[in-house]
Backbone as ProteinMPNN parsed JSONL, in Angstrom:
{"seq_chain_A": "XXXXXXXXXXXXXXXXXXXXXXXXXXXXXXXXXXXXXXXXXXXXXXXXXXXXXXXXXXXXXXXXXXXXXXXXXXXXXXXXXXXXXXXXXXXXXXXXXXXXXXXXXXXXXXXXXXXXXXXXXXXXXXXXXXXXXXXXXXXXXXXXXXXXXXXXXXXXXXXX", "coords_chain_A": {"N_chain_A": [[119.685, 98.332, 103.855], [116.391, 97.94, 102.568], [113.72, 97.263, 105.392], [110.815, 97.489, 105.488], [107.54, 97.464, 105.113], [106.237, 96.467, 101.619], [106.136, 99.029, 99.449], [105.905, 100.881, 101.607], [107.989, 102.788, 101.948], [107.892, 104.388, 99.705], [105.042, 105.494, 100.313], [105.976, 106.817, 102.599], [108.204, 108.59, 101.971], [105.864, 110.01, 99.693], [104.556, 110.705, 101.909], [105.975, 112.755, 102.766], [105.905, 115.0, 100.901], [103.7, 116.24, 100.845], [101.313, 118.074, 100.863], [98.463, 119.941, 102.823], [97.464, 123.204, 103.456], [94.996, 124.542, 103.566], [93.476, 122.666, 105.601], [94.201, 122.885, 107.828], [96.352, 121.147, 109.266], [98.968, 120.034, 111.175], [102.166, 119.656, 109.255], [104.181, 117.945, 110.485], [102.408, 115.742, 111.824], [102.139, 113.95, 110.305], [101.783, 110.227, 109.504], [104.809, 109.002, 109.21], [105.191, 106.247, 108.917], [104.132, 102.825, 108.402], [102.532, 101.293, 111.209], [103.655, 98.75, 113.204], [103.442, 97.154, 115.478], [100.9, 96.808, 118.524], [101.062, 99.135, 120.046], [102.029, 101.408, 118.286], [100.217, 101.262, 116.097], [98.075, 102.405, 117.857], [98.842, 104.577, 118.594], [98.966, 105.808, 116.027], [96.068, 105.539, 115.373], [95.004, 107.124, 117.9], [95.504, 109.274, 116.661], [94.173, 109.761, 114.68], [91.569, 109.374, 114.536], [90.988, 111.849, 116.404], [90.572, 113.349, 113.994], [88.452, 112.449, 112.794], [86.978, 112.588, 114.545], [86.494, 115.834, 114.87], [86.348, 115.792, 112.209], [83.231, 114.416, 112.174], [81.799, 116.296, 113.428], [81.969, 118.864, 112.196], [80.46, 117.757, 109.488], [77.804, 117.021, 109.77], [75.571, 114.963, 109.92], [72.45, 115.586, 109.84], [72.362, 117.58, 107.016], [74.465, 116.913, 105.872], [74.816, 114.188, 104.467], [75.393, 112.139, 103.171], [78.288, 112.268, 103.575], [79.046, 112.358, 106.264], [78.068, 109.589, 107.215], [79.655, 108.394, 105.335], [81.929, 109.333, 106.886], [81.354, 107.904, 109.668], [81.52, 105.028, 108.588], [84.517, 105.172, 107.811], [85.466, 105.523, 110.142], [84.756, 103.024, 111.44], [86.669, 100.965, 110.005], [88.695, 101.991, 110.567], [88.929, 101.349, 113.164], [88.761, 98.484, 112.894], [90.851, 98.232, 111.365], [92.54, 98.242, 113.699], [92.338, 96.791, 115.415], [93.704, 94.484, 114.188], [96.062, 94.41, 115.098], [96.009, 94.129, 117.264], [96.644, 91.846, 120.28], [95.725, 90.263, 122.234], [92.507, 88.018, 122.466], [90.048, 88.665, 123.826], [90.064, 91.505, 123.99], [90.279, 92.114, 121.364], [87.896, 91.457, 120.466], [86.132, 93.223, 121.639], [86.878, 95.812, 120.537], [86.21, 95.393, 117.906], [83.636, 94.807, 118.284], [82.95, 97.876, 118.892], [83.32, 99.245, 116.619], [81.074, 98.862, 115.673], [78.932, 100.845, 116.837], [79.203, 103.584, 116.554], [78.372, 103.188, 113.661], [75.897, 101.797, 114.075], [74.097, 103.676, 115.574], [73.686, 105.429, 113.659], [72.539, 104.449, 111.516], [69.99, 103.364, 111.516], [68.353, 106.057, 111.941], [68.562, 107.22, 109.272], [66.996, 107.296, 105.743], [65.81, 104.669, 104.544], [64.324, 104.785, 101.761], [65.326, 107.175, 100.512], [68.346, 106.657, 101.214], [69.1, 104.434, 100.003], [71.377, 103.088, 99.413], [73.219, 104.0, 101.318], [72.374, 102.777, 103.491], [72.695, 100.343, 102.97], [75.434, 99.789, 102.36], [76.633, 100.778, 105.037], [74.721, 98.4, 106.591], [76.104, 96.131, 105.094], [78.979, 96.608, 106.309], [78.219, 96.582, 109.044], [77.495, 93.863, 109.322], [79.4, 92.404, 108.639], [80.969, 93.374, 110.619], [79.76, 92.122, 113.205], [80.09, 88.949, 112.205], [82.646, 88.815, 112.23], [82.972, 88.909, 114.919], [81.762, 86.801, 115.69], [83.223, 84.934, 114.825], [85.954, 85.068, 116.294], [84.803, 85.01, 118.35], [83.683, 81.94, 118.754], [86.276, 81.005, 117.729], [87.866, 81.426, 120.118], [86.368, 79.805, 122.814], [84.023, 81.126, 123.364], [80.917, 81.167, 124.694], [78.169, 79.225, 123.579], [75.873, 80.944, 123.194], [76.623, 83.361, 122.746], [77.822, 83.527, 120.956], [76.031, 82.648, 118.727], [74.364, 84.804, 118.836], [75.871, 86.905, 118.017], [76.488, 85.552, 115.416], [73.582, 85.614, 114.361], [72.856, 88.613, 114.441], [74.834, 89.356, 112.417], [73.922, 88.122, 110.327], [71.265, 88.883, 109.842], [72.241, 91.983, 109.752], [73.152, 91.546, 106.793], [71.017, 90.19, 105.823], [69.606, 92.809, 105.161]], "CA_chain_A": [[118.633, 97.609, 103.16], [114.662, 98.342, 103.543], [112.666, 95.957, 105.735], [109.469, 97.859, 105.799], [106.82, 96.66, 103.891], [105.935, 96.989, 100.393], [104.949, 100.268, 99.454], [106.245, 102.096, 102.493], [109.081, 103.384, 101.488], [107.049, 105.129, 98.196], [104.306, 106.036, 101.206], [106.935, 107.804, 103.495], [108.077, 109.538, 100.738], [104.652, 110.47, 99.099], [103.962, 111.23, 102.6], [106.643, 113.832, 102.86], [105.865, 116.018, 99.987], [102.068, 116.49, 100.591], [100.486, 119.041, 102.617], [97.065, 120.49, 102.816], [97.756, 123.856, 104.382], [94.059, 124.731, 103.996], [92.834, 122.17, 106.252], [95.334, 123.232, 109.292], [96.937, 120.389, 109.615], [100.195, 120.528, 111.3], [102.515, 118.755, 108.624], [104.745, 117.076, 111.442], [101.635, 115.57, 112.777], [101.413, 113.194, 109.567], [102.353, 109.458, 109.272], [105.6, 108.542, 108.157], [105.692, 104.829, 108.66], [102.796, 101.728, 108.878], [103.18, 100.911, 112.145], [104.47, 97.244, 113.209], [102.683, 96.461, 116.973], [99.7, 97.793, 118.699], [101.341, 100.866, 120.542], [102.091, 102.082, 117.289], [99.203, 101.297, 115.773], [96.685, 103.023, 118.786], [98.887, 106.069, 118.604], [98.069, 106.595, 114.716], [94.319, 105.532, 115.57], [94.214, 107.915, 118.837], [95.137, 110.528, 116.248], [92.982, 110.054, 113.209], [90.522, 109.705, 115.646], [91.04, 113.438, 117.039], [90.389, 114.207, 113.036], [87.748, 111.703, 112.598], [85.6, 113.567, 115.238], [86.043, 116.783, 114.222], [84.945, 115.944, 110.588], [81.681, 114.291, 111.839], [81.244, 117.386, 114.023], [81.896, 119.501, 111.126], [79.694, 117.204, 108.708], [76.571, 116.668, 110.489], [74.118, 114.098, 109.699], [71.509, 117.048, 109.436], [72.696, 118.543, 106.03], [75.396, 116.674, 105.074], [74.148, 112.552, 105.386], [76.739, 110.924, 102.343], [79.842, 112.649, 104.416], [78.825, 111.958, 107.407], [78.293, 108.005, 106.836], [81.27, 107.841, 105.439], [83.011, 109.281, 108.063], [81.191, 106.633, 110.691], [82.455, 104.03, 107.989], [85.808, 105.28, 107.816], [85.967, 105.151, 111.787], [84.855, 101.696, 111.822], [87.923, 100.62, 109.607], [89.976, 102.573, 111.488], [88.542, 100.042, 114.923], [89.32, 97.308, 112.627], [92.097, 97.985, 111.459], [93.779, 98.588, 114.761], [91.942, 95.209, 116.073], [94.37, 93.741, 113.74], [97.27, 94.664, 115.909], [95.413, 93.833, 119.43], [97.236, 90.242, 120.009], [94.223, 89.589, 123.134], [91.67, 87.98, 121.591], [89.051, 89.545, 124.12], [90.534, 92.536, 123.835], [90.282, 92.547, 119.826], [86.792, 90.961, 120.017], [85.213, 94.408, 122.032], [87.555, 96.582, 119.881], [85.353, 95.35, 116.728], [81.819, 95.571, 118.871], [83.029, 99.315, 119.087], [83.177, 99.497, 115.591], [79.477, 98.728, 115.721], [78.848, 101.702, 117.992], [78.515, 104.593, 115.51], [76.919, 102.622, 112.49], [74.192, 101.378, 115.118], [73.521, 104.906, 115.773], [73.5, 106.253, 112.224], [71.456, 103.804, 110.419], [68.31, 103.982, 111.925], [68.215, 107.813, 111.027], [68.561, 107.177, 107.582], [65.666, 106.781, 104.851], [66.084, 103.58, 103.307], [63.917, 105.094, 100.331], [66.05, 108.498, 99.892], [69.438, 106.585, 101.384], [69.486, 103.011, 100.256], [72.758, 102.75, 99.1], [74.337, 104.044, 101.975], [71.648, 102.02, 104.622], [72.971, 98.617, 102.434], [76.657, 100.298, 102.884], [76.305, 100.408, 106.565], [74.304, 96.912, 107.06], [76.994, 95.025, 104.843], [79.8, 97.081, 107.338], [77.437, 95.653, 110.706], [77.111, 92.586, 109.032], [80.972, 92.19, 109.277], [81.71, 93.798, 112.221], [79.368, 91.127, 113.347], [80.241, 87.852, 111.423], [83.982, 88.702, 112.395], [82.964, 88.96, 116.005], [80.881, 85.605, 115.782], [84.55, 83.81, 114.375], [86.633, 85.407, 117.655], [83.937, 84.3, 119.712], [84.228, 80.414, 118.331], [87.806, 80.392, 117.99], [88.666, 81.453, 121.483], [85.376, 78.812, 122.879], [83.217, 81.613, 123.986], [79.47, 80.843, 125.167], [77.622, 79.415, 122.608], [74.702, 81.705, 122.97], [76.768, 84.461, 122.336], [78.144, 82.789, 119.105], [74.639, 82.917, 118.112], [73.672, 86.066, 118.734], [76.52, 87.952, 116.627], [76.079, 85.526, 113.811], [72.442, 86.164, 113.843], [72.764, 89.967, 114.267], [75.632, 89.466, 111.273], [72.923, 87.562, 109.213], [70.399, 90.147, 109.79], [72.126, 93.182, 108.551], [73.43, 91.335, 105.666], [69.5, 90.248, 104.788], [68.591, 94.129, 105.409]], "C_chain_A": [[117.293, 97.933, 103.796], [114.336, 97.05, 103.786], [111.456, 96.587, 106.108], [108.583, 97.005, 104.846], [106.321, 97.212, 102.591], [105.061, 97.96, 100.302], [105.034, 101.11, 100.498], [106.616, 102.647, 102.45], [108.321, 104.505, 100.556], [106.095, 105.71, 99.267], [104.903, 106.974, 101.896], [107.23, 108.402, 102.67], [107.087, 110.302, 100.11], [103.887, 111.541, 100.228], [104.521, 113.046, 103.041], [106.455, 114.928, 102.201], [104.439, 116.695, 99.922], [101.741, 117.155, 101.616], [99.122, 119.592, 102.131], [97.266, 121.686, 103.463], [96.122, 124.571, 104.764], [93.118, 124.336, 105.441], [93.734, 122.41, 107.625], [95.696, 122.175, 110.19], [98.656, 120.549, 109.79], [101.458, 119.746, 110.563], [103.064, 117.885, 109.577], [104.044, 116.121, 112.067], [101.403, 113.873, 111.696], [102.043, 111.642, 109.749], [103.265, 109.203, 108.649], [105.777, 107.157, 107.772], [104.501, 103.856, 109.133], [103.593, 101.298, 110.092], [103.371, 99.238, 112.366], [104.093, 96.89, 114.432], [101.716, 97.296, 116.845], [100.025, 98.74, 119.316], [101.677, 101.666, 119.301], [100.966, 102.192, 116.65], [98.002, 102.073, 116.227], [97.378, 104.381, 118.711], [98.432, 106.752, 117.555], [96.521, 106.201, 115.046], [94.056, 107.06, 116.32], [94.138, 109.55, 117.516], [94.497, 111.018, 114.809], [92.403, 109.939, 113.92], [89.97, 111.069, 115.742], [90.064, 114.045, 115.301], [89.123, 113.58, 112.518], [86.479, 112.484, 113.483], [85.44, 114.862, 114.845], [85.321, 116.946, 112.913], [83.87, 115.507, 110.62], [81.417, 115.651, 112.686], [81.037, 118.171, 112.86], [80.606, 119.168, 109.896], [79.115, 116.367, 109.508], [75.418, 116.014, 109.826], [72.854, 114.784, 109.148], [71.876, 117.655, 108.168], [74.033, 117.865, 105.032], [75.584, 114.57, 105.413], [75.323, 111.995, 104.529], [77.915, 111.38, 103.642], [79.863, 112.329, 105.885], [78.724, 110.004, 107.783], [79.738, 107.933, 106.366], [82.486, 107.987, 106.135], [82.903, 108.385, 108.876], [81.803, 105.373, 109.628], [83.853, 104.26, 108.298], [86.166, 104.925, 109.356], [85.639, 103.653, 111.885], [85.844, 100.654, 110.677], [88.971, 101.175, 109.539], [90.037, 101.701, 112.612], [89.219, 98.95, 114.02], [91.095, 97.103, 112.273], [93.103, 98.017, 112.704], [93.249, 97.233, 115.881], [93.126, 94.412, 115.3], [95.978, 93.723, 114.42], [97.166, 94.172, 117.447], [95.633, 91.882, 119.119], [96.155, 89.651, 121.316], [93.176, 89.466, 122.369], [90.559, 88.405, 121.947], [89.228, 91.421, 123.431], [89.974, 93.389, 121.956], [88.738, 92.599, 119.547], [85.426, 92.372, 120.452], [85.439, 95.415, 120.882], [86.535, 96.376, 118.351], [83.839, 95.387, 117.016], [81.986, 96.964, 118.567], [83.174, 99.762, 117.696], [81.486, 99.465, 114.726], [78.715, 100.116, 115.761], [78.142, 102.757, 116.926], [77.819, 104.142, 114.417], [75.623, 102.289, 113.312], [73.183, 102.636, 115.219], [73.253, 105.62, 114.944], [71.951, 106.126, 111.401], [70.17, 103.889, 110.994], [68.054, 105.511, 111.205], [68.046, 107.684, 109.807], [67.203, 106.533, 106.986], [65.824, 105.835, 104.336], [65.193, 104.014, 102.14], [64.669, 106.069, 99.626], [67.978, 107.681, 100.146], [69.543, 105.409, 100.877], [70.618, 102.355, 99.772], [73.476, 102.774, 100.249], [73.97, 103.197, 103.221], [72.315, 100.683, 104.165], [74.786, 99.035, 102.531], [77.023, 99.74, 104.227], [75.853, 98.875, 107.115], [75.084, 96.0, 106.436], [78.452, 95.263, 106.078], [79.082, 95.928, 108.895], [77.776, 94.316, 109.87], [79.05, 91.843, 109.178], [81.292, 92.158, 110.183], [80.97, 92.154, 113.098], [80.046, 89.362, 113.188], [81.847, 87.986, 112.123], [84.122, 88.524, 114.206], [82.506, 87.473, 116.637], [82.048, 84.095, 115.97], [85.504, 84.447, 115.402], [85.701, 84.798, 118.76], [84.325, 82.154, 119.689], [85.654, 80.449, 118.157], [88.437, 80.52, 119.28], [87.002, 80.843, 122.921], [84.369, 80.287, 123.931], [81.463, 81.254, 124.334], [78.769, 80.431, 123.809], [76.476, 80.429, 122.478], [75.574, 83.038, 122.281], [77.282, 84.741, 121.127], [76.709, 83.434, 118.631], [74.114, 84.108, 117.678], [74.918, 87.183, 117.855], [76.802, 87.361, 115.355], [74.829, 85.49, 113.534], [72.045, 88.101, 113.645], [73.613, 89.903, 112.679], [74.388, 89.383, 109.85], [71.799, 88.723, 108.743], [70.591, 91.659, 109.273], [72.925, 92.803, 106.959], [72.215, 91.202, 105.008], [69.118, 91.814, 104.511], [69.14, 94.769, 103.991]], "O_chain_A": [[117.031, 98.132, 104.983], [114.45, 96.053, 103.074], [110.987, 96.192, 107.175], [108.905, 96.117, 104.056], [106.006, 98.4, 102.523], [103.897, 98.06, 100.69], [104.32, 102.112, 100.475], [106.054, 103.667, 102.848], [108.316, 105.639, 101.036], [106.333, 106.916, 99.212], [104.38, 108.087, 101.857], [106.277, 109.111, 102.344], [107.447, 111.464, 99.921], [103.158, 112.513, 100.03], [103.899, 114.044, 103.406], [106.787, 115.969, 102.769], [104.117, 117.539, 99.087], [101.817, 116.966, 102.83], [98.865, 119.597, 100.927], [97.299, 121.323, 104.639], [95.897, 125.049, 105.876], [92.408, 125.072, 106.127], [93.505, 121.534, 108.459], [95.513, 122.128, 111.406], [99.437, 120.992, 108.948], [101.959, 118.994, 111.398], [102.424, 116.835, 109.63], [104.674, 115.466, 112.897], [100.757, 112.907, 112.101], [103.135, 111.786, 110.298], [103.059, 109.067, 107.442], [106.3, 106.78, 106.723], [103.941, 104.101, 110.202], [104.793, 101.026, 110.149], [103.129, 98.56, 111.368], [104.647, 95.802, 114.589], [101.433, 98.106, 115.963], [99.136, 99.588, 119.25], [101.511, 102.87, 119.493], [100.561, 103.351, 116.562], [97.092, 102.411, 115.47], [96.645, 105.369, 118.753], [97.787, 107.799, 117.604], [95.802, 107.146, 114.724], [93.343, 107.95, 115.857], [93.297, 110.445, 117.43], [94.388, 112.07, 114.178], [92.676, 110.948, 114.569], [88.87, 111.441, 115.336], [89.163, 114.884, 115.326], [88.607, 114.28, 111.646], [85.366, 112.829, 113.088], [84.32, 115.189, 114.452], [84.377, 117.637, 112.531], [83.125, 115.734, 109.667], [80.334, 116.076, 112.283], [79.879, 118.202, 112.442], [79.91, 120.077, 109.446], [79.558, 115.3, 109.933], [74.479, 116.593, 109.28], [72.354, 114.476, 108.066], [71.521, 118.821, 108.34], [74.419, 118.195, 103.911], [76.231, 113.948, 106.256], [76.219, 111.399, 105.126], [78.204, 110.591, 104.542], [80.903, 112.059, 106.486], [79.414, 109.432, 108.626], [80.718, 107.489, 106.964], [83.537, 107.347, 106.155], [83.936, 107.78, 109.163], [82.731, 104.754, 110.147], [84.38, 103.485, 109.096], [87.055, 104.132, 109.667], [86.463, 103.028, 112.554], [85.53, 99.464, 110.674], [89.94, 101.037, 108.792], [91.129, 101.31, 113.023], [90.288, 98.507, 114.441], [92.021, 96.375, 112.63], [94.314, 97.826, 112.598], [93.803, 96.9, 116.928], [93.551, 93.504, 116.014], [96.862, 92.941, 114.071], [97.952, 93.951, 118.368], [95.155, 91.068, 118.328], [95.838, 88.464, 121.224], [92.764, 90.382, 121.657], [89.752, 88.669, 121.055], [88.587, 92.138, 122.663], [89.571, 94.487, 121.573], [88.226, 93.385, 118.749], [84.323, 92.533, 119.929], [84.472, 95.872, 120.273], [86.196, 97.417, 117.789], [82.983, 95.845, 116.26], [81.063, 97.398, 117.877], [83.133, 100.991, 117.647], [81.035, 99.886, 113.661], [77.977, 100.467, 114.84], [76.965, 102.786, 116.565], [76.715, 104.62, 114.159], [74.477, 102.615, 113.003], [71.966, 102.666, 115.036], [72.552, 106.591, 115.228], [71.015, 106.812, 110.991], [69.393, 104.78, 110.651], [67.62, 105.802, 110.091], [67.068, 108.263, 109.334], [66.524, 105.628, 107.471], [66.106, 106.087, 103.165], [65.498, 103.258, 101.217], [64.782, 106.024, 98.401], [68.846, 108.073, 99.367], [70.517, 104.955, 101.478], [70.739, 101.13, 99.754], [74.298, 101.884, 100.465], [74.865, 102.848, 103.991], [72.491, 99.867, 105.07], [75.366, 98.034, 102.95], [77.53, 98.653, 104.502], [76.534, 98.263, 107.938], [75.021, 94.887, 106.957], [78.917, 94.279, 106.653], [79.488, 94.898, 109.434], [78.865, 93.907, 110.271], [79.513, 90.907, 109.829], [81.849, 91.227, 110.766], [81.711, 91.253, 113.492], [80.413, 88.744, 114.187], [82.182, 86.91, 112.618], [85.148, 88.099, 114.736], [82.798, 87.071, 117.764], [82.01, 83.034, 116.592], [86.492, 83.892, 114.921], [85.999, 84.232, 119.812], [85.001, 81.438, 120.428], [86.167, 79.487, 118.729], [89.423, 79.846, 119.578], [86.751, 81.617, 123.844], [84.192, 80.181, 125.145], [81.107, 81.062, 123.172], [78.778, 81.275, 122.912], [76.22, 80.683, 121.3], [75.091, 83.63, 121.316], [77.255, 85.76, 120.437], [76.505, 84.588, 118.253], [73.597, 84.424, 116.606], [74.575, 88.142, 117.164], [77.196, 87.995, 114.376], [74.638, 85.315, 112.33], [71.208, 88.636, 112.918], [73.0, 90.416, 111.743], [74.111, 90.126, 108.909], [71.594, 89.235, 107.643], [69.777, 92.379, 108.695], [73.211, 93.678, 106.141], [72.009, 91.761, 103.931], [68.303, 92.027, 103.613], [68.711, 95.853, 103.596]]}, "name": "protein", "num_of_chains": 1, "seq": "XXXXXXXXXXXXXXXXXXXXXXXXXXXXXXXXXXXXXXXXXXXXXXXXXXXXXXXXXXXXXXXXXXXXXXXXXXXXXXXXXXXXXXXXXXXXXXXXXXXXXXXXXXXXXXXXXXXXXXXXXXXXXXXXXXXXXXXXXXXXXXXXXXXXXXXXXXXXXXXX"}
């Protein structure tokens, strides 16, 4: 009997038959199964990761700005998602600052007159990463000041 979860089964499968041989990916290398703790979980991160840097290296900010944002998006719900596996609630609560990390560094660069889709992209993303950091901070009684300050940073790139 399957006890994975819905839609895995059809995923492992789907996953089996699909290759890219252009992109030189080694098929063996791919996911067969959603993982179920956080050592499973950080090993598929560490290695979308590996592919996550090469494609912003590859797609550089300089020449290629949509692909490049959406790769720093995609990495910061790759952090989250693998915060959802981190059972320390410090632990989880840096793990989603670090999802901060590259949007912090993006958005500035960007034109809000030539980009403003992807600048209001990005500041609803912060504005999460934020707001979610604000509700780990209050549920596990952290400082109020510091409450403050990531639901006013939250607030702030949601106004932007």
């Amino acid at each position: 009997m399957w006890h994975g979860c819905p839609g895995q089964l059809a995923m492992a499968a789907t996953l089996a038959t699909v290759s890219f041989p252009s992109l030189g990916i080694p098929v063996g290398e791919s996911v067969g199964r959603l993982p179920v703790n956080y050592e499973e979980a950080r090993e598929i991160f560490n290695m979308a990761m590996r592919y996550f840097k090469a494609a912003a290296e590859y797609y550089l900010l300089d020449g290629f700005v949509t692909e490049h944002v959406n790769i720093m998006h995609d990495v910061s719900v790759l952090y989250k998602d693998l915060a959802a596996f981190e059972p320390d609630p410090n632990r989880q609560l840096a793990i989603h600052l670090k999802r901060a990390k590259p949007l912090e560094i993006v958005l500035p660069q960007l034109n809000p007159q030539i980009f403003g889709h992807l600048c209001k992209q990005m500041g609803h993303e912060l504005g999460e990463v934020f707001r979610t950091a604000a509700d780990i901070a209050v549920d596990h009684k952290h400082r109020p000041a510091k409450v403050c300050d990531y639901a006013s940073k939250a607030a702030a790139h949601y106004e932007a």
